[in-house]
C-alpha positions as CSV (number, residue, x, y, z in Angstrom):
1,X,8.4,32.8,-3.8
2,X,6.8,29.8,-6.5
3,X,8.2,29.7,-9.6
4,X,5.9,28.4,-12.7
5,X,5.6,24.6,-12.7
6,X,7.7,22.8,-15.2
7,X,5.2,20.4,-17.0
8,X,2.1,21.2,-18.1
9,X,-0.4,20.3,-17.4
10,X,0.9,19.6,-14.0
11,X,-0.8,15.8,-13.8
12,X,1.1,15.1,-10.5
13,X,0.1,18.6,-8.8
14,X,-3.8,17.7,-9.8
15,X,-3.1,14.6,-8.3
16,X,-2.3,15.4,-5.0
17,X,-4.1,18.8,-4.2
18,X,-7.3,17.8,-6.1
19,X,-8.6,15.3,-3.4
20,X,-7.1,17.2,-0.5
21,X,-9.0,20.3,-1.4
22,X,-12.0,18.6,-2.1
23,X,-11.6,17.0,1.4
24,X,-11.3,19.7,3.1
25,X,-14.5,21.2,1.1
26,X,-16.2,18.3,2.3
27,X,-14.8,19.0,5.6
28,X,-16.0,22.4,5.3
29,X,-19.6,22.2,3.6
30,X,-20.6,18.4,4.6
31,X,-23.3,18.0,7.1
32,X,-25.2,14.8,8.5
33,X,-28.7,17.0,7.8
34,X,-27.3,16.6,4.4
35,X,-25.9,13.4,4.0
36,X,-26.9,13.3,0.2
37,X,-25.2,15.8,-0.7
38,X,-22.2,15.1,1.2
39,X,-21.7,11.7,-0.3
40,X,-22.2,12.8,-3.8
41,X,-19.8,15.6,-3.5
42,X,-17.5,13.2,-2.0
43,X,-17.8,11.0,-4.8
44,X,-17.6,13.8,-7.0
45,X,-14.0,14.8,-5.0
46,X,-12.6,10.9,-5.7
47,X,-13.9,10.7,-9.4
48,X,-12.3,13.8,-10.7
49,X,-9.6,13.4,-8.8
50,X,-8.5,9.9,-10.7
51,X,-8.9,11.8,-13.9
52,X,-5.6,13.6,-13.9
53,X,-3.6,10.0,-12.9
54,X,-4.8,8.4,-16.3
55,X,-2.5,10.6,-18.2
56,X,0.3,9.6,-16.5
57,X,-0.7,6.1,-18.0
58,X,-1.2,6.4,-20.9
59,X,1.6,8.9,-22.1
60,X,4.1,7.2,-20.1
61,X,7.3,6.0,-22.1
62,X,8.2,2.8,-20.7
63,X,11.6,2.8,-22.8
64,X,12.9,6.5,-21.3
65,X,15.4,6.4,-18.6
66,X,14.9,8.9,-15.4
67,X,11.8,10.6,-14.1
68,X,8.8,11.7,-16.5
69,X,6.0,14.5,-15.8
70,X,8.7,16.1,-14.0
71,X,7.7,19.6,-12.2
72,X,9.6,21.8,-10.0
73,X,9.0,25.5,-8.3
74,X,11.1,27.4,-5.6
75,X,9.6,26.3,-2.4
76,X,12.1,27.5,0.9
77,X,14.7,29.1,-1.4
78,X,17.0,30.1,1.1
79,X,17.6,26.2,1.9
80,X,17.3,25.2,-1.4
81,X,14.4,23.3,-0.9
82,X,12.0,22.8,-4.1
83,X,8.1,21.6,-4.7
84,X,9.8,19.0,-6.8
85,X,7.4,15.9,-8.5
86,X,8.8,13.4,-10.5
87,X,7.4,9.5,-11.3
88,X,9.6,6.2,-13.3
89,X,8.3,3.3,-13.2
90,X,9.1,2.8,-9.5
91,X,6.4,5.0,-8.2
92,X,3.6,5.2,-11.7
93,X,0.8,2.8,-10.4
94,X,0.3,3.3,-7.2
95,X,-0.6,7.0,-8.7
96,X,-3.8,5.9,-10.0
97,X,-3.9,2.3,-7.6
98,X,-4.6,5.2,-4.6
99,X,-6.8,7.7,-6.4
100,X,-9.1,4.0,-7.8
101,X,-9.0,2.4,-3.8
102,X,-10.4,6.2,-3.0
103,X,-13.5,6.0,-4.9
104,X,-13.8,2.4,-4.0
105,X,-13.4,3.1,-0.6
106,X,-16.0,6.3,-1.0
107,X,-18.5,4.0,-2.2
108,X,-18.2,1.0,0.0
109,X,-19.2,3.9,3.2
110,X,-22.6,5.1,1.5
111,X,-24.7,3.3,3.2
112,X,-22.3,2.3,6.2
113,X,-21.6,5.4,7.7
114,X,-24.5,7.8,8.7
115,X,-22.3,10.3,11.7
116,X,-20.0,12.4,11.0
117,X,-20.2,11.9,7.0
118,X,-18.0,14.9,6.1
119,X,-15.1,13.9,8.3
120,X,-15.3,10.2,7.0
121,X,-14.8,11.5,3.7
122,X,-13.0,14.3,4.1
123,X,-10.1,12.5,5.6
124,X,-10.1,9.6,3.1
125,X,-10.0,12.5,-0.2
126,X,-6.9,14.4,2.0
127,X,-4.9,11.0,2.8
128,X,-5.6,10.4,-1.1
129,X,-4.1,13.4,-1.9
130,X,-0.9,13.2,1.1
131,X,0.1,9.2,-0.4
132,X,0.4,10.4,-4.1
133,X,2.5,13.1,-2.7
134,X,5.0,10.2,-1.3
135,X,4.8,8.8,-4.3
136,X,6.0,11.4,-6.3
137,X,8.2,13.6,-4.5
138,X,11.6,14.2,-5.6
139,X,12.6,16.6,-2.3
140,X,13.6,15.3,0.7
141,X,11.4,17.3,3.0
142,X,8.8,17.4,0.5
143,X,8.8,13.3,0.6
144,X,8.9,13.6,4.3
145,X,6.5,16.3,5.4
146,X,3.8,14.1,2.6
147,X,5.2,10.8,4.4
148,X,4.4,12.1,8.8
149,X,1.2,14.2,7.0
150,X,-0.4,10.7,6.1
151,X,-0.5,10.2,9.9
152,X,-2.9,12.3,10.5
153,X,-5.9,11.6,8.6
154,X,-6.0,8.1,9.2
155,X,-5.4,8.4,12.9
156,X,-8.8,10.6,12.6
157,X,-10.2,7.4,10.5
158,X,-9.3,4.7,13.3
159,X,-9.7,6.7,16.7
160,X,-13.4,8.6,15.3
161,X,-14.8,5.7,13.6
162,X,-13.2,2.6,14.3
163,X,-14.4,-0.5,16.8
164,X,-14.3,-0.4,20.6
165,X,-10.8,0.4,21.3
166,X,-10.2,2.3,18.5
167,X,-8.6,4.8,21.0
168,X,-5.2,2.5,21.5
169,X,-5.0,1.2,17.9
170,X,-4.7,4.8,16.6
171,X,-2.6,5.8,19.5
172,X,-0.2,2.9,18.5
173,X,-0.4,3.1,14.9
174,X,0.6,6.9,15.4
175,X,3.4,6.0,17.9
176,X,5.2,3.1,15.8
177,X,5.0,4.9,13.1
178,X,6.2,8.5,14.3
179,X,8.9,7.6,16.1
180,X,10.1,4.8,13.1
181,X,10.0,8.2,11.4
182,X,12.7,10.0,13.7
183,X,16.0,8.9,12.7
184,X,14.9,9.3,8.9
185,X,14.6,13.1,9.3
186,X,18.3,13.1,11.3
187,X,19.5,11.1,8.1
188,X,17.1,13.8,5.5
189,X,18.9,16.5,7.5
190,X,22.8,14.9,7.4
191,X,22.2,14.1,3.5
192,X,21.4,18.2,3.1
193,X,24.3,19.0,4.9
194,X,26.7,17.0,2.9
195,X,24.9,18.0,-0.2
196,X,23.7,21.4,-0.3
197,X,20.2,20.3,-1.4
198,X,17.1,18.4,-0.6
199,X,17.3,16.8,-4.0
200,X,16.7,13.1,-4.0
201,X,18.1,13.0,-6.9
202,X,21.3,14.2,-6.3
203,X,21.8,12.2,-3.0
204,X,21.4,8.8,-5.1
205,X,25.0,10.1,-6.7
206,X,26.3,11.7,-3.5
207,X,29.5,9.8,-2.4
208,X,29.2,8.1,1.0
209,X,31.8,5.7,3.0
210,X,30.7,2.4,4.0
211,X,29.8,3.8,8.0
212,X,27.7,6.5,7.0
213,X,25.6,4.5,4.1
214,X,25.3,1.9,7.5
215,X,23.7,4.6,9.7
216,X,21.6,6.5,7.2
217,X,20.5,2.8,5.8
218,X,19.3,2.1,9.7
219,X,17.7,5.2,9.6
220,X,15.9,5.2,6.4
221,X,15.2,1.1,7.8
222,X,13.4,2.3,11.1
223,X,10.7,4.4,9.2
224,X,10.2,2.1,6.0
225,X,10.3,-1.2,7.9
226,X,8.0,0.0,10.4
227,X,5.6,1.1,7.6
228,X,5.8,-1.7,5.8
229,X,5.5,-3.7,8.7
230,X,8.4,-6.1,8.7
231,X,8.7,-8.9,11.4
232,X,9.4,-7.9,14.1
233,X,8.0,-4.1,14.3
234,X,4.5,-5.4,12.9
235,X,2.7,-5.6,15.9
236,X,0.7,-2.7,15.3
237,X,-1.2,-3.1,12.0
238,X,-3.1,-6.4,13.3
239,X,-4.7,-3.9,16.3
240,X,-4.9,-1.5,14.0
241,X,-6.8,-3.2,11.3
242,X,-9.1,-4.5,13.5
243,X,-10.8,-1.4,14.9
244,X,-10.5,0.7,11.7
245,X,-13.7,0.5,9.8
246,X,-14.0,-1.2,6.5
247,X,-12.5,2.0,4.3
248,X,-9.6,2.4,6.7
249,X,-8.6,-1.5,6.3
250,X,-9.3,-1.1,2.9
251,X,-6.6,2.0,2.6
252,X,-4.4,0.9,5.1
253,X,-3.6,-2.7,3.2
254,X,-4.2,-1.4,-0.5
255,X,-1.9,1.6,0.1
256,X,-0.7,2.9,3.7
257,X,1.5,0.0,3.4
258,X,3.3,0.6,-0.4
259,X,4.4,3.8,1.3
260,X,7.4,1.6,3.5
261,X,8.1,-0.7,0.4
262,X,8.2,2.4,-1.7
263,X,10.8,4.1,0.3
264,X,13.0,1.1,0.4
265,X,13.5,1.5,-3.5
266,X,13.6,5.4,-3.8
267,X,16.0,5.8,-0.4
268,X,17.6,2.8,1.1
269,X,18.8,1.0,-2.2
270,X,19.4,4.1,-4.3
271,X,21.4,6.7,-1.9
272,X,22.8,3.5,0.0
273,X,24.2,1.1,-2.4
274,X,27.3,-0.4,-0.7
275,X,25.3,-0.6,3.1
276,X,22.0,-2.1,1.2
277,X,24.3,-4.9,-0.1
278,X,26.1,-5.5,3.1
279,X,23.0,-5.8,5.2
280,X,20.7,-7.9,2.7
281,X,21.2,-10.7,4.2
282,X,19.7,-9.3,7.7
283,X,16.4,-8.2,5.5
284,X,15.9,-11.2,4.0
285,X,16.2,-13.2,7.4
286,X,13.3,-10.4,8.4
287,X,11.6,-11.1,5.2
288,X,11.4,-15.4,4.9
289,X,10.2,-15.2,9.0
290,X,7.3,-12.5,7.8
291,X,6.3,-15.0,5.3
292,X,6.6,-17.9,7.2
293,X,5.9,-17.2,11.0
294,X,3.6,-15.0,9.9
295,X,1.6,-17.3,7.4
296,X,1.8,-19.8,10.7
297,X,0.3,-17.1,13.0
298,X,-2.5,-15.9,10.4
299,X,-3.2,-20.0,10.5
300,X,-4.7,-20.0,13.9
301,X,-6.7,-16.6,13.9
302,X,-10.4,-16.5,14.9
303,X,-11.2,-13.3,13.7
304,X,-11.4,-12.5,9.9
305,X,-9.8,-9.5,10.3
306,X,-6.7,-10.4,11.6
307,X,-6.4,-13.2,9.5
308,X,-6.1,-10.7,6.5
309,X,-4.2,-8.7,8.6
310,X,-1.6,-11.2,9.1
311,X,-1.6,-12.5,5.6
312,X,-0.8,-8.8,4.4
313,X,1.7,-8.6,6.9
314,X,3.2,-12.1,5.0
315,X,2.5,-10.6,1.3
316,X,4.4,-7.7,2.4
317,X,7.6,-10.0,3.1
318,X,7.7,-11.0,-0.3
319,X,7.7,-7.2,-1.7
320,X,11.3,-6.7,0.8
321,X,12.4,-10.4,0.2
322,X,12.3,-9.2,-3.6
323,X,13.8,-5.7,-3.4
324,X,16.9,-7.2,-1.2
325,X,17.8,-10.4,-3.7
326,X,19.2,-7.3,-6.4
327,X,18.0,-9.4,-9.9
328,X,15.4,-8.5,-12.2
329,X,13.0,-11.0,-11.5
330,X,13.0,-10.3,-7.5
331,X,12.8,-6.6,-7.9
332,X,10.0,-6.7,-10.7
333,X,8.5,-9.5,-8.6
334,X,7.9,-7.6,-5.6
335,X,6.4,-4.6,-7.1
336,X,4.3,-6.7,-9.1
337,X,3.1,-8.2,-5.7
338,X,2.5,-4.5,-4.7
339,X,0.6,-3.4,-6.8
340,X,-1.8,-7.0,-7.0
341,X,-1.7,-6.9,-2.9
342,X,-3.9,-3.5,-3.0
343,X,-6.4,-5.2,-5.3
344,X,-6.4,-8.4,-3.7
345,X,-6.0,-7.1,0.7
346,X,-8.9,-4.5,-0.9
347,X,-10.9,-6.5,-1.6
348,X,-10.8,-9.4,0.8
349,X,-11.3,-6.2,3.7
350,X,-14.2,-5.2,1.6
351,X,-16.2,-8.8,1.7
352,X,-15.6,-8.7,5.4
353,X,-17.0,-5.3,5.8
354,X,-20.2,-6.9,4.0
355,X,-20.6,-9.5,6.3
356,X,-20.3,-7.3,9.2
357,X,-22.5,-4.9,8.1
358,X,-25.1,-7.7,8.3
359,X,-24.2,-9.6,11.5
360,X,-21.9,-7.3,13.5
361,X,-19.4,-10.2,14.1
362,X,-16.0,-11.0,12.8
363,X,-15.8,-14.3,13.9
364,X,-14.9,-17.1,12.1
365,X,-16.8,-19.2,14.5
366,X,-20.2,-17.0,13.6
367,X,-20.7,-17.9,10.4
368,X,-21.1,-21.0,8.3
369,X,-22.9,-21.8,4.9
370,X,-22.7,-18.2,3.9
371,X,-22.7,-19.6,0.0
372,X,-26.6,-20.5,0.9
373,X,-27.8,-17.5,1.2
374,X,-25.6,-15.1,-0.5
375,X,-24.3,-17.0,-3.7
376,X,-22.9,-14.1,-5.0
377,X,-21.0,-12.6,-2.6
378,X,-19.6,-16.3,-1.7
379,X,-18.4,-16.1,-5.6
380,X,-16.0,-13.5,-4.5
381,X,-15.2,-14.3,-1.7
382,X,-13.6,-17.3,-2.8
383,X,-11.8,-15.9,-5.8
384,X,-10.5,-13.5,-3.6
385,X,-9.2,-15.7,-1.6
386,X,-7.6,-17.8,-3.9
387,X,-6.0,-14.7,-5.5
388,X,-5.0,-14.0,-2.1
389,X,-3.9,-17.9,-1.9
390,X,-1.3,-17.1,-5.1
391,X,-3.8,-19.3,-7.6
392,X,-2.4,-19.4,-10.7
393,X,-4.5,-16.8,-13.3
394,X,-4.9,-14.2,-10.5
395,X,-2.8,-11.0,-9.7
396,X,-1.6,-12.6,-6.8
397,X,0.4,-15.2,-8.6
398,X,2.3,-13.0,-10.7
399,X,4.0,-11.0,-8.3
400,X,4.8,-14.1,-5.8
401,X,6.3,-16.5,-8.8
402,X,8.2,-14.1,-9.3
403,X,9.9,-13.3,-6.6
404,X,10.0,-17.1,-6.0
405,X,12.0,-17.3,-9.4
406,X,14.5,-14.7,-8.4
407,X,14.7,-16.3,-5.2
408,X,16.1,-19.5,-6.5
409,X,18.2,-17.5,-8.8
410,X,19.5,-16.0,-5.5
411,X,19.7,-19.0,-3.7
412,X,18.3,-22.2,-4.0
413,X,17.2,-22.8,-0.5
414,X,15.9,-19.5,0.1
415,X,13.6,-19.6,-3.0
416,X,12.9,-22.8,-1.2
417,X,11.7,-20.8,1.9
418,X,10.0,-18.4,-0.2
419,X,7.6,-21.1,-1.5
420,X,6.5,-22.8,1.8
421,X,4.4,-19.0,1.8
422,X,2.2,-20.4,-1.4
423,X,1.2,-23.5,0.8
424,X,0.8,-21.4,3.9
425,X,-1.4,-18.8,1.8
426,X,-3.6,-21.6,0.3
427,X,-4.0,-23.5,4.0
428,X,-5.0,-20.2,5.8
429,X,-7.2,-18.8,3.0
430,X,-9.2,-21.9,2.0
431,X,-9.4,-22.5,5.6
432,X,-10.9,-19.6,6.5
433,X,-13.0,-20.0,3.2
434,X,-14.6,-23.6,4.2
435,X,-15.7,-22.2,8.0
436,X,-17.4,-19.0,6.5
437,X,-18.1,-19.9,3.4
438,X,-19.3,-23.4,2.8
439,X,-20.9,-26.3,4.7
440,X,-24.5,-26.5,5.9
441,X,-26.0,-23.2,7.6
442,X,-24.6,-22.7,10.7
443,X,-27.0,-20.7,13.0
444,X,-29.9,-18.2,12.6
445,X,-27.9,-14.9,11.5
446,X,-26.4,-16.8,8.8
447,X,-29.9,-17.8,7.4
448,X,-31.0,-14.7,7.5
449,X,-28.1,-12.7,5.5
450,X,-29.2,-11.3,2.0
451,X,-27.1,-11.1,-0.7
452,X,-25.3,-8.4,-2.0
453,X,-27.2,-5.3,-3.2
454,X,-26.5,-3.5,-6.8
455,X,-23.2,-1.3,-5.1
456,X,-21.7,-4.0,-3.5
457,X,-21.7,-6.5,-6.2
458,X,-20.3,-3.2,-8.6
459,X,-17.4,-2.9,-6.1
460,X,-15.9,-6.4,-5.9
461,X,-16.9,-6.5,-9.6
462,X,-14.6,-4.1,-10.4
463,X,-12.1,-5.5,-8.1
464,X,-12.5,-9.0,-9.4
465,X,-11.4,-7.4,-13.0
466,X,-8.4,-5.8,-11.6
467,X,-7.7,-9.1,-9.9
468,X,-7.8,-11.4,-13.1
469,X,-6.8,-9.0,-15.4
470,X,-3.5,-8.4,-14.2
471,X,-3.5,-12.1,-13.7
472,X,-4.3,-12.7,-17.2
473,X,-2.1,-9.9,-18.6
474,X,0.5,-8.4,-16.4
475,X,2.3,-7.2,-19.6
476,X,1.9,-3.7,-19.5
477,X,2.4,-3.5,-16.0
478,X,5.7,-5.3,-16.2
479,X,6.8,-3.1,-19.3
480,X,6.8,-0.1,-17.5
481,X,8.8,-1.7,-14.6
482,X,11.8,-2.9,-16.6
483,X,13.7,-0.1,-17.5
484,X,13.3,1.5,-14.0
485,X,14.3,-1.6,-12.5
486,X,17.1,-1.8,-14.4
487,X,18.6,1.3,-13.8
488,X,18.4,0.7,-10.3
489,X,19.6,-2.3,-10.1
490,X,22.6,-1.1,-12.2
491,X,23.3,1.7,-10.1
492,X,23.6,-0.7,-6.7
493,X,25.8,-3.0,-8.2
494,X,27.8,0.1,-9.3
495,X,28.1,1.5,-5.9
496,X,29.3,4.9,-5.1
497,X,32.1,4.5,-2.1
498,X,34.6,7.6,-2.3
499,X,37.1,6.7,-4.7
């Protein structure tokens, strides 16, 4: 039977069931006879669903130690399992970074979609809803059953309304990513059984011998390193990007992806201390051929599409590369590169998206002189990319100096490594960039583009100030970081083999 809720109001509760019951409302009432009314309650579902993450914002106390807006209720009391929600500065941002990319992502489909409205955004508001729940879990199965749950809806989003065989990209999304999942319920279960509870908390101060923290890491590795998706279990976001539509790119980048990083620092570091040390060396091998090989591989694409979807894959190797160097400025570095990458891997999705809308092509080879006929959207498209390049002034810089600094503080020549990614980021963005982009007009489809209309331009606007903002003033992002990171950081040097 629930108990009363700890905290209230119960900010993290709104967050997560507001958007999943307004999905499944839209589910419920939404019909393509009334596509109006659909997309307005739709929109209605996203905006008042971000209202309950600014709170958590602005009354956060970046000096406090442990979790804040904690809530807890009796859930499966005879297994001692709790509805337990909890947020440090690990987890804060992408609160309100998912519930914002909801509404952009609600917006960019108005015109887009026009079948099957209510499922579109029905399953966008519920996978809103399932990620803050990863996000701010504090129970083992609670965490899991929010982590397989995510599954669902976008699977929906890429096999319904994705490209022509959108059929095997969801099938193999689902598939790596369920089975990745496996081993980390085996582990969920072992750490109840040596516990007596599904508290995440407690297992980060549950004593562990060097062989167990070595399986349950491997476990904990298979889901989060599939999620992420490390070299070399990536092979299934490129597909996967490529037939989702615009919004599920959009999600799956800006988000879908945290979700494997973010497990990494609440899980794998945390409850395995001793094994996360041991086998750093092995992630960050992983992480510098992400960065690199991938960077190479994003080089030579002909579709836009999987260009971005290769450079996210290579963005993503600097969040692990960070996490596994254990200093400050690595750790800080790659969440800062998080949280930029679903600005940034948003956007650049979401300026594809308008030029398909208008030509029905992804090819790089299809386009040409854009900037002459749509001035403005060539405007973003380039700060984008630059972002996306790591220019200096730009979120993306932050996050990927960074972790470049704390690289070299790790070791020299891997920092060394870690910057070859800034020239192979500038080289396949620019490039990409000068074919689409600029030149003379290349053929008849390009002349014939118009710009962007009044709710495009307000949704890469809003981007672009995200985008230089944090660029321009990371501070309060990296405030609340420190003292989180910290504490981590102390408590894996500390390690916790039986004495």
């Amino acid at each position: 039977m629930m108990q009363s809720i700890s905290t209230f109001p119960p900010y993290l509760s709104l967050s997560i069931w507001l958007p999943i019951l307004f999905g499944l409302l839209v589910l419920a009432v939404g019909r393509d006879k009334n596509a109006g009314f659909t997309r307005m309650l739709s929109l209605a579902g996203a905006v008042v669903s971000l209202l309950p993450t600014l709170p958590l914002i602005a009354n956060f106390d970046s000096t406090a130690h442990g979790m804040q807006f904690y809530e807890t209720a009796a859930w499966i009391e005879r297994f001692n399992v709790f509805y337990t929600l909890g947020v440090d500065g690990l987890s804060l941002w992408f609160v309100p970074l998912t519930a914002f990319i909801t509404i952009i992502v609600v917006l960019a489909a108005w015109q887009v979609i026009d079948e099957r409205i209510g499922q579109y955004m029905g399953s966008f508001l519920i996978l809103s809803g399932l990620m803050i729940g990863v996000f701010t879990a504090l129970d083992g199965l609670l965490f899991y059953f929010f982590f397989e749950a995510t599954l669902i809806p976008m699977y929906i989003i890429i096999g319904v309304f994705g490209g022509p065989n959108r059929v095997y990209a969801a099938f193999k999304f689902f598939l790596y990513t369920f089975f990745g999942s496996l081993l980390t319920l085996v582990a969920i279960i072992y750490l109840y059984n040596a516990s007596g509870s599904f508290d995440i908390l407690k297992w980060h101060a549950l004593p562990l011998t060097m062989n167990e923290q070595i399986l349950i890491f491997i476990a904990f590795f298979m889901a989060f390193a599939v999620k992420v998706p490390m070299w070399p279990v990536h092979t299934w976001l490129p597909d996967a990007h490529v037939e989702a539509p615009t919004g599920g790119s959009v999600v799956l980048a800006a988000i879908m992806l945290k979700l494997g990083a973010y497990g990494f620092l609440r899980f794998s570091l945390p409850i395995t201390p001793d094994a996360s040390q041991y086998l750093a060396p092995v992630v960050i091998v992983l992480s510098l051929i992400a960065v690199i090989y991938i960077g190479l591989v994003a080089m030579v694409q002909k579709d836009m599409k999987k260009l971005v979807a290769y450079s996210s894959i290579a963005h993503m190797g600097f969040v692990t590369l960070g996490f596994f160097m254990f200093n400050d400025l690595g750790v800080q570095g790659g969440l800062m590169q998080a949280i930029s990458h679903g600005f940034v891997s948003g956007a650049m999705f979401l300026c594809i998206g308008v030029l398909y809308d208008r030509v029905h092509s992804r090819e790089i080879a299809d386009y040409g002189g854009v900037v002459n006929t749509m001035p403005k959207f060539a405007a973003f498209a380039v700060l984008f990319s630059m972002a996306n390049a790591g220019l200096p002034a730009t979120s993306g810089f932050i996050g990927e100096f960074m972790v470049i600094l704390g690289a070299v503080e790790f070791n020299f020549w891997t920092g060394v490594l870690a910057g070859t990614a800034l020239i192979l980021g500038a080289a396949y963005s620019l490039w990409m960039v000068k074919r689409v982009v600029f030149g003379p007009i290349g053929n008849k489809n390009v002349a014939e583009l118009t710009d962007l209309n009044g709710r495009e331009f307000a949704l890469l606007g809003v981007l672009a100030i995200a985008t230089l903002w944090m660029g321009l003033y990371p501070a309060p992002i990296a405030e609340t970081l420190q003292v989180s990171v910290t504490d981590l950081l102390q408590h894996v040097a500390a390690g916790k083999l039986p004495q």
